[in-house]
Each structure stands twice: as structure tokens, then as C-alpha cells.
C-alpha positions in Angstrom: 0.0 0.0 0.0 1.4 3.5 -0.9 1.8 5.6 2.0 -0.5 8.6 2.4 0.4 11.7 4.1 -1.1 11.6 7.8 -0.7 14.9 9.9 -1.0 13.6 13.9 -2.0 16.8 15.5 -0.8 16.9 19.1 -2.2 19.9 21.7 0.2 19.7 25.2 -0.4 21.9 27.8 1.7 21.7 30.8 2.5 18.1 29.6 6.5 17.7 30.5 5.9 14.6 32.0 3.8 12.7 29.5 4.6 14.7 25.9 7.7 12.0 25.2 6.0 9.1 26.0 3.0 9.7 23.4 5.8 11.5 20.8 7.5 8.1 21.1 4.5 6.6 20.0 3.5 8.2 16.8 7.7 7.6 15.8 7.1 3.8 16.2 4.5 3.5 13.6 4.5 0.8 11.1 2.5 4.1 9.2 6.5 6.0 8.8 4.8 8.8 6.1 3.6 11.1 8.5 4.1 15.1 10.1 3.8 15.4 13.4 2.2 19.0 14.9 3.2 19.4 18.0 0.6 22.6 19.7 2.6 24.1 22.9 -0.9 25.9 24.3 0.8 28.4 26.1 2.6 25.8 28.9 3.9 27.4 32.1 6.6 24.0 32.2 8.8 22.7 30.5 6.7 21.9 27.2 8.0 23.6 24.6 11.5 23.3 25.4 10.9 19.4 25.2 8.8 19.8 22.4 11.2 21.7 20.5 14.2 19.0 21.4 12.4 16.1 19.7 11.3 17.9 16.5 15.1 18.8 16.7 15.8 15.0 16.7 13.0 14.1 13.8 12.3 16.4 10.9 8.6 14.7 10.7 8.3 16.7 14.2 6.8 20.5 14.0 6.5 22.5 17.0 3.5 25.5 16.9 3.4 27.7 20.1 0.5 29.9 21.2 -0.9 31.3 24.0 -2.8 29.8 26.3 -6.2 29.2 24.3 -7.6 26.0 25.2 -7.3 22.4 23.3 -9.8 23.6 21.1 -8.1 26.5 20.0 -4.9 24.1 19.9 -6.5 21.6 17.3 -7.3 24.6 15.3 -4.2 25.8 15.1 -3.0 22.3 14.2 -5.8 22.1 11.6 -4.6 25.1 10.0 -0.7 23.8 10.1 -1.7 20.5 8.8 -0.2 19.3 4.9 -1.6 15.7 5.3 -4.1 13.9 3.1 -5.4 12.4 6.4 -5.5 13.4 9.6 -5.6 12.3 13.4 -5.6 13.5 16.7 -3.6 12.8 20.0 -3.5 13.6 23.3 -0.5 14.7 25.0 -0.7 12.0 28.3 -2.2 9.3 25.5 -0.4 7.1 22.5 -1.2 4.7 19.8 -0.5 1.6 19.7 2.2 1.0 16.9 -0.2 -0.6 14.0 -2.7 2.2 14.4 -2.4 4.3 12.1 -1.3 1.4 9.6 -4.6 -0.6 10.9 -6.9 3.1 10.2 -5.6 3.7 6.8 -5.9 0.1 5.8 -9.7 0.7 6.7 -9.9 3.8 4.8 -8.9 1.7 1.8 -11.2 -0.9 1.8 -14.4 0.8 3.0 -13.6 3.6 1.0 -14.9 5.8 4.1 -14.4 9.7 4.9 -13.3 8.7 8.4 -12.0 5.5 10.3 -12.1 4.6 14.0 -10.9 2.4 16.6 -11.5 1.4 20.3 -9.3 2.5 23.2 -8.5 0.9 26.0 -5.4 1.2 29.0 -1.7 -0.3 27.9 -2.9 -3.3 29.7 -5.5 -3.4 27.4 -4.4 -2.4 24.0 -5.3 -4.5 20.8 -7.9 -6.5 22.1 -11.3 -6.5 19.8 -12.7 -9.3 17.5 -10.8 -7.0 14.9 -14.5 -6.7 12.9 -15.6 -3.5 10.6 -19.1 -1.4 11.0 -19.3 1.0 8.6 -22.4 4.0 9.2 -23.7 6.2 7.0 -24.7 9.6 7.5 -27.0 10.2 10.6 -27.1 6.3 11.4 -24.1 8.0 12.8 -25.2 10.0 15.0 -27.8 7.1 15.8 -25.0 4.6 16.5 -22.8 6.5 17.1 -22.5 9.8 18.8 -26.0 8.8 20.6 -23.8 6.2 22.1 -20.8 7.3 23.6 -18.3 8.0 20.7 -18.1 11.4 20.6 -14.4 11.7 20.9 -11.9 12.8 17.8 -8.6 11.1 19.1 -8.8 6.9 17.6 -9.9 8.1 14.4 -8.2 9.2 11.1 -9.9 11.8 9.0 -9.8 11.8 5.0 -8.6 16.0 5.5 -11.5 16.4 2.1 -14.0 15.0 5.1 -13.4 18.0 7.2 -12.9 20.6 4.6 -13.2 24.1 6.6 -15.0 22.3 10.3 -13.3 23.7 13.6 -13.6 22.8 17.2 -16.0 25.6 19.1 -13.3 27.3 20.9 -15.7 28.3 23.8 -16.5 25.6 25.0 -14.0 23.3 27.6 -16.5 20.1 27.5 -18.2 18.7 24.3 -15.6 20.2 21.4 -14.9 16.5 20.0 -19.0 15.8 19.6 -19.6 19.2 17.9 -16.7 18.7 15.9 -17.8 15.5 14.8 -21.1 17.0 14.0 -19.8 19.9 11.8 -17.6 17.3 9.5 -20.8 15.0 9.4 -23.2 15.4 6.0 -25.5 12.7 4.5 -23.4 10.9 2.8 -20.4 10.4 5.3 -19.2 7.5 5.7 -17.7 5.7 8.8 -15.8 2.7 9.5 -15.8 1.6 13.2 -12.5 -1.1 13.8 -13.2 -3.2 16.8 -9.9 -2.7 18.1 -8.2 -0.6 20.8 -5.1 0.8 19.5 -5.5 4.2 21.0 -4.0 4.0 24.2 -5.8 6.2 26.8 -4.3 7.3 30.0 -7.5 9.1 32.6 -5.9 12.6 33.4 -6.8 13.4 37.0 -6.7 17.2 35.9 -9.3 16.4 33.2 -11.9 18.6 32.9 -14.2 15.8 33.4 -12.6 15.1 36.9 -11.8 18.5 38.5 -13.6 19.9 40.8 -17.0 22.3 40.0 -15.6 25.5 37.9 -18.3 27.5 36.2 -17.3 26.5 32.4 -18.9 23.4 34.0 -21.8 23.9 32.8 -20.2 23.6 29.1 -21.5 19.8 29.7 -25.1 21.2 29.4 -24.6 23.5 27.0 -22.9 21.3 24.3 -25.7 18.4 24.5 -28.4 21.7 23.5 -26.1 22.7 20.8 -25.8 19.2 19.4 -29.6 19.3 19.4 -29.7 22.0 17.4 -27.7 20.6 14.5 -29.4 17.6 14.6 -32.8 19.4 14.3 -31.7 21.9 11.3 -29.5 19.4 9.4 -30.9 16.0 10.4 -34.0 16.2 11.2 -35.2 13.1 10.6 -33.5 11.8 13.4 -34.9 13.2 15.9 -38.2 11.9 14.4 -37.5 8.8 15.4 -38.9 8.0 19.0 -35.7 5.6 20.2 -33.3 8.5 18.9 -35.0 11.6 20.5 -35.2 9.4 23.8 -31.7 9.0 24.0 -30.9 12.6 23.6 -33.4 13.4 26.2 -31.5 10.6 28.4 -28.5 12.2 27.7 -29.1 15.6 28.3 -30.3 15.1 32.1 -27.6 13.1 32.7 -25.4 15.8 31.9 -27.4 18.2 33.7 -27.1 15.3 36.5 -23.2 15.4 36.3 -23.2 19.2 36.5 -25.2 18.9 39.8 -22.9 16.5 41.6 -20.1 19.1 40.8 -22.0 21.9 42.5 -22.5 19.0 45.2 -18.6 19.7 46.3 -19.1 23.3 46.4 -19.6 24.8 50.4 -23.5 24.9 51.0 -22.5 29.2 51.1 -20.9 29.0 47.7 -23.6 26.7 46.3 -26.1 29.3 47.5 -24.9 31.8 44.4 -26.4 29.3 41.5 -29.7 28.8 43.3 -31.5 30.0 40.4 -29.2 28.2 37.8 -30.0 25.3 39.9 -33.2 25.6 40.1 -33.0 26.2 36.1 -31.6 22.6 36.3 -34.6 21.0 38.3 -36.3 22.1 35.4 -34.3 21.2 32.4 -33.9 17.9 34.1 -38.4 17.6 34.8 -38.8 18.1 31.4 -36.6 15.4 30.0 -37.8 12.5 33.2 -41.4 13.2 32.0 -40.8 11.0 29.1 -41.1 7.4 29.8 -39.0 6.3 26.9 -36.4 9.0 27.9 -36.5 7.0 31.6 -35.7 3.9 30.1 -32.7 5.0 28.6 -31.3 6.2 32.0 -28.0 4.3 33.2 -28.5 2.2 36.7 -28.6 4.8 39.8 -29.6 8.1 37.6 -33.5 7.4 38.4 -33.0 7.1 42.3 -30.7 10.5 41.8 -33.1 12.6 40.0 -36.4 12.0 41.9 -33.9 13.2 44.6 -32.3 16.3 43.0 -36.2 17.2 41.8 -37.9 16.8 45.2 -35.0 17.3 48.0 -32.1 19.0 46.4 -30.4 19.9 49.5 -30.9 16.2 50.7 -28.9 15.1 47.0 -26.4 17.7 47.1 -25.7 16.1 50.9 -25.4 12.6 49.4 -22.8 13.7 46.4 -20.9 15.6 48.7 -19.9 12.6 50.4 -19.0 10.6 47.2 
């Protein structure tokens, strides 16, 4: 197989410690044709130095610095940077596995899709899958797809055509990989879904996921109504369908639900300032548990939690705060 151009764009911020380790990675490809854009956002450690020491080492290796702007802003830049015919992202405390980009391109080839994906899993973990191919067509994507939990950008290789002029929303700090994904997606996209984890994924303890309650919190909210209104003006058949619109309404009080057990950490004084936003949430959250079908697609526990945040907040926020 001729080798393809693949740009690997990289965001690090403050990400001495793990930058070499997922560098390393993207060198030991069995894929060797690639760049690799290395995004210093504006890193108060060593970053850039270190950054700018391996691309010294490997001419594949380019180093963009910026000011602190946020990983969206990052990708962008990287986006912009970016010569190859395909494109991937990576985290800067993540890797591949060696055959991933080799394994994603060979997909590419024989589907003939605009974008190719893999699983993830720890470096325990890595390569396990029965190795099979689903390939989804325009919004049986979001259906299958984004509906379901893969809403991330990293473990998949882009046709650079497939994205054309689609940028991550640079305002928000939760939710940029779904809208993304939602931007590059038209009818007739095509996606080819490896079961394999080749994308080794490390959890970051200073996620944004996992820190404690900041107000861009609410960005988990925010980017489930956004997604809703693409979906609606450019696929709105989807939401037509009853199993579909349920899920969204599952998955929109359960990020409402996540934003409430952050505000559970906050002091019962400091909580006090977003009673109203709070009480916004109650009913955000009442709208979406008055549909049955929506219920039914809650995970295990989320029922018991929301009949508690809706009719004794105090006595949920109590509960979380001890979690």
C-alpha cells in the first residue's frame, strides 16, 4: 500500500511529563509517512523546550506555540498547520499503539470511508477486539454513534476532504470533539468503526471531566443543547424517530445530573450563588424524566438521583458531597 500523508495533531499543555511518551509513539508507527504538529498551548513548564528538542531530533516533528487558548483552539491551530491527506488526533498524556495508524488507513482503503475509527483501551489493554468493521452512513451515525458514547476525535483518522473548513467551538471546555464530529458530518459520510483498541488512553486526574466544580462546567449542558440543534436543522429526521430523541433526552439530564454532583462539592455558602441556575436545572432535568421512553434509557442509579435532586435538592447535594 502507498503511503499517504497523515498529519498527527498533538495539543500539550503543561504536559512535561507525559509529551515523550506519546511522541515516542506516533515515531514507532508501522504508518512512517507522517508530520507530526506538535501545539505548545501556552505551557507554564517545560513543554516547549521538550517539544522543541524532539522535532530537533526528527524532521517529521513540527512545534507551533500559542498562547494559552484552550485544546480547542490548539486543534485549530494544528488544523490550519496540517499538509496531510489524512488526519488524526492525540493527546498529549495518551499514544497509539504501533499498528494504528497502519490498521486506520488500511480501513480507509477498503471501505472507502471519509473517516476511520478504533476502540481505546489502557496499555494493559491495548489491541484487544474481534478486529471486525461497521461501517455508518450519514445520521445512522449520530444514531450509532454519537447517541452512544463516541463522541471523541482522538482513535480516528480523517480523510482531510471530510473536514474541509469544520473547527472545534473554541468556547466551550467540555463537548468540542461531539460538535466537531457533528460539523464534519453530512448525509453521505461514511464511517468505518475497527473493533480494536489501538488508541491507548491514559484518565488525566486534571481532566476537565474530573476536576472539581468551575463554572465552564456547565459547558457539559450547553454542548448536548447545541448538538440538538444541529441535529434538528440538518438531520431532522433523526430526531423523528422515538428511540433516537429518547436518548438525547436521556443524555441531556444526565449531563445536567453530572453538573449537579459538581455543585455538590461546592460549600453549602458558595452553592447558595447558583440557586437560580440550579433551580434552572430542576427544570431542564423535569422536562426530560417526564418521558417514559427517555427514563428507560437512563443508566442504573440516575432514576433514584433525579427523583432526589427534583424533590430534595439539599438532601442530593448532601449525598454527592460525600461521594
Amino acid at each position: 500500500m502507498s503511503q499517504n500523508l497523515v498529519s498527527v495533531i498533538l495539543p500539550a499543555y503543561n504536559a512535561e511529563r507525559s509529551l515523550e511518551r506519546a511522541v515516542a509513539s506516533v515515531l514507532a508507527q508501522t504508518w512512517q509517512n507522517f508530520e507530526l504538529i506538535v501545539v505548545n498551548d501556552g505551557s507554564a513548564d517545560g513543554t516547549l523546550a521538550l517539544a522543541e528538542r524532539l522535532a530537533r531530533r526528527d524532521s517529521r516533528i513540527r512545534v507551533i506555540d500559542m498562547k494559552n487558548g484552550g485544546v480547542s483552539r490548539a486543534r485549530n491551530a494544528g488544523l490550519l498547520a496540517a499538509s496531510g491527506e489524512e488526519i488524526t488526533f492525540l493527546d498529549a498524556d495518551d499514544a497509539m499503539a504501533p499498528e494504528m495508524m497502519e490498521a486506520l488507513e488500511q480501513v480507509l482503503a477498503e471501505t472507502g470511508a471519509d473517516v476511520a475509527g478504533c476502540g481505546f483501551a489502557d496499555a494493559a489493554h491495548q489491541g484487544q477486539g474481534s478486529g471486525k468493521t461497521q461501517v455508518l452512513t450519514g445520521e445512522e451515525i449520530i444514531r450509532k454513534g454519537i447517541l452512544h458514547s463516541d463522541t471523541r476525535v482522538w482513535s480516528k483518522l480523517f480523510r482531510k476532504k471530510a473536514i474541509g473548513s469544520a473547527q472545534f467551538p473554541g468556547d466551550l471546555t467540555i463537548g468540542e470533539d461531539m460538535l466537531f464530529l457533528l460539523e464534519v458530518l453530512q448525509e453521505n459520510t461514511r464511517y468505518a468503526a475497527l473493533d480494536r483498541a489501538l488508541y491507548v488512553y491514559e484518565e488525566n486526574p486534571a481532566g476537565a471531566m474530573a476536576r472539581p466544580f468551575v463554572p465552564t462546567y456547565f459547558d457539559q449542558i450547553t454542548c448536548w443543547d447545541r448538538a440538538e440543534e444541529v441535529i434538528r436543522s440538518r438531520f431532522p429526521k433523526t430526531l423523528e424517530d422515538s428511540g433516537a430523541a429518547a436518548r438525547l433526552s436521556s443524555i441531556q439530564a444526565v449531563s445536567a445530573m453530572l453538573t449537579a454532583a459538581k455543585l455538590a462539592r461546592l460549600p453549602r455558602a458558595k452553592r447558595k450563588g447558583y440557586a437560580e441556575r440550579i433551580r434552572w436545572m430542576q427544570r431542564y432535568v423535569r422536562a426530560r424524566w417526564k418521558d417514559p421512553a427517555a427514563r428507560d434509557e437512563l443508566p442504573p442509579g440516575y432514576p433514584f438521583k433525579i427523583r432526589l435532586f427534583l424533590l430534595a435538592p439539599e438532601c442530593y447535594f448532601l449525598l454527592m458531597s460525600k461521594r
